[in-house]
N, C-alpha and C positions, 0 to 999 in steps of 0.2 A: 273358512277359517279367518273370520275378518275379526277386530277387534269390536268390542262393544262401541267404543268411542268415533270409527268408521261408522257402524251401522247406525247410531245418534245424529251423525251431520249427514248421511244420506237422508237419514226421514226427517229429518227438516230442511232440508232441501226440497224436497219431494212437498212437503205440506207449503212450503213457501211457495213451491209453484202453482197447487193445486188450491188454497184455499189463499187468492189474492186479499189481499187490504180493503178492506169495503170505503176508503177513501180514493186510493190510487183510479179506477176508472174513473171519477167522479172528476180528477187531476186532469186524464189527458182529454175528456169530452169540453174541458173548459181550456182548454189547450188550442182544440182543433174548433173552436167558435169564437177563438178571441177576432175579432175585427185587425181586419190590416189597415195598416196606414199606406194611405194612396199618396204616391208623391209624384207632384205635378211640377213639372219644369216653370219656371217664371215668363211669363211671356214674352217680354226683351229678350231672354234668351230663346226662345225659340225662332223669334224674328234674325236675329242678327246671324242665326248659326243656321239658316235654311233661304236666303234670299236670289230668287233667280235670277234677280238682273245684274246680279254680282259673277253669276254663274255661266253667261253667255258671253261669246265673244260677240263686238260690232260683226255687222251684215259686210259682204265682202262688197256691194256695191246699193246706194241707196239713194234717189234726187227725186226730187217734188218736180212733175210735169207739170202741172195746170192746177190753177185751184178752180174747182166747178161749181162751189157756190160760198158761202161765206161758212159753212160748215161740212164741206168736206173737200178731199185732195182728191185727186190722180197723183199716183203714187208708183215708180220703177223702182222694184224691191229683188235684188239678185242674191244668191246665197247659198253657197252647196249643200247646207245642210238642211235648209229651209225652203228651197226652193226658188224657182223664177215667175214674177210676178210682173208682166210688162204693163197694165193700168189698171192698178187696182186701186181702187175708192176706200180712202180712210174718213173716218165719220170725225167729229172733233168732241170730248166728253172731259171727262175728271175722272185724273189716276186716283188709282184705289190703295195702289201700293207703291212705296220707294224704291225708283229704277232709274233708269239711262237711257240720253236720247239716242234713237234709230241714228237719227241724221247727224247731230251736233256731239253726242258724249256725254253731254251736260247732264247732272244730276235731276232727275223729275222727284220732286217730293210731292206726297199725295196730296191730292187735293187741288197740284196745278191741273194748267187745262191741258191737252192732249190732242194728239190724230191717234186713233187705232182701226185698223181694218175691219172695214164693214166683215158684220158677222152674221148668218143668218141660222136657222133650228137644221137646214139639210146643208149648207157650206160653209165647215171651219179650215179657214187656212190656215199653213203649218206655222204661222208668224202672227197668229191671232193673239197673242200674248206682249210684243212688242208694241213701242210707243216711240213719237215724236212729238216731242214739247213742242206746243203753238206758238212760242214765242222763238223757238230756232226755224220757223218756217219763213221762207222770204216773202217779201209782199210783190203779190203775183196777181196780176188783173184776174178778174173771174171771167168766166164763158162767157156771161150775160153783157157784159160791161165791151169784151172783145166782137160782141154779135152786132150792142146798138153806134158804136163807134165805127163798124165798118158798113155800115147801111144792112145789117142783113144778112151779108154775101158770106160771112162767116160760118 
C-alpha cells in the first residue's frame, strides 16, 4: 500500500545503482593512477635537523699519549658509554662531515684534517665515529725521533 510516487524513487534508485554512468568508473580508474607528488625534504634541512656530533656529549676523559708516526696517535679514550680504550691508534684523514673535537671542543668543519680511530672490516670500535682536529693535537715527538735521540735504548 505504498504510494505510486514511493514506488517511482525506489526504482530509480534501484536503476541508479544498478545501471552506473558509463563515465563514473572511467572517474575513479583515473583517480587511483593520478601520479603522487613525492616531497622531498631540502637537504640543509635534513643536515641541520639530524647531525650527530651535535648529538653526543664530550668523552668523560681523552689525551694524546704518543704520536707514533707523522700520521697517527696513541690515543687514552675513556667513556662510559663508549667504552675504555687505553692505546688505541688514530690514523690522521679528512672529516667528511661537520663535528666537534674529541679533545679540544672545537668545531671540525669538513674537509679539515683529523685523527680517527684505526678501523678495520673485523674491528669497529664503539667511538669509530668520533674525531680530533690535527691542529688541537699537541706537538709530541714521534717514536722514531725518541728511539734515534736516545741511541736505540728507547
Amino acid at each position: 500500500m505504498t504510494s505510486q510516487s514511493d514506488d517511482d524513487i525506489a526504482r530509480r534508485v534501484l536503476l541508479g545503482v544498478l545501471m552506473l554512468d558509463p563515465q563514473a568508473p572511467q572517474l575513479t580508474i583515473r583517480a587511483r593512477r593520478a601520479p603522487k607528488k613525492k616531497r622531498r625534504l631540502p637537504r640543509q634541512l635534513i643536515k641541520t635537523e639530524f647531525n650527530p656530533a651535535e648529538l653526543e656529549a664530550p668523552p668523560s676523559r681523552v689525551s694524546v699519549l704518543e704520536q707514533l708516526s707523522s700520521k697517527s696517535l696513541s690515543v687514552y679514550w675513556s667513556d662510559p658509554r663508549s667504552g675504555h680504550y687505553a692505546n688505541q691508534v688514530w690514523r690522521i684523514g679528512v672529516a667528511r662531515i661537520d663535528a666537534f673535537c674529541a679533545l679540544s671542543g672545537m668545531p671540525i668543519c669538513r674537509g679539515d684534517a683529523v685523527y680517527r680511530p684505526r678501523v678495520s672490516p673485523s674491528y669497529l670500535p664503539a667511538n669509530h665515529n668520533r674525531m680530533i682536529l690535527a691542529a688541537a693535537v699537541p706537538e709530541l715527538p714521534t717514536a722514531r725521533t725518541l728511539r734515534s735521540e736516545s741511541g736505540g735504548l728507547f
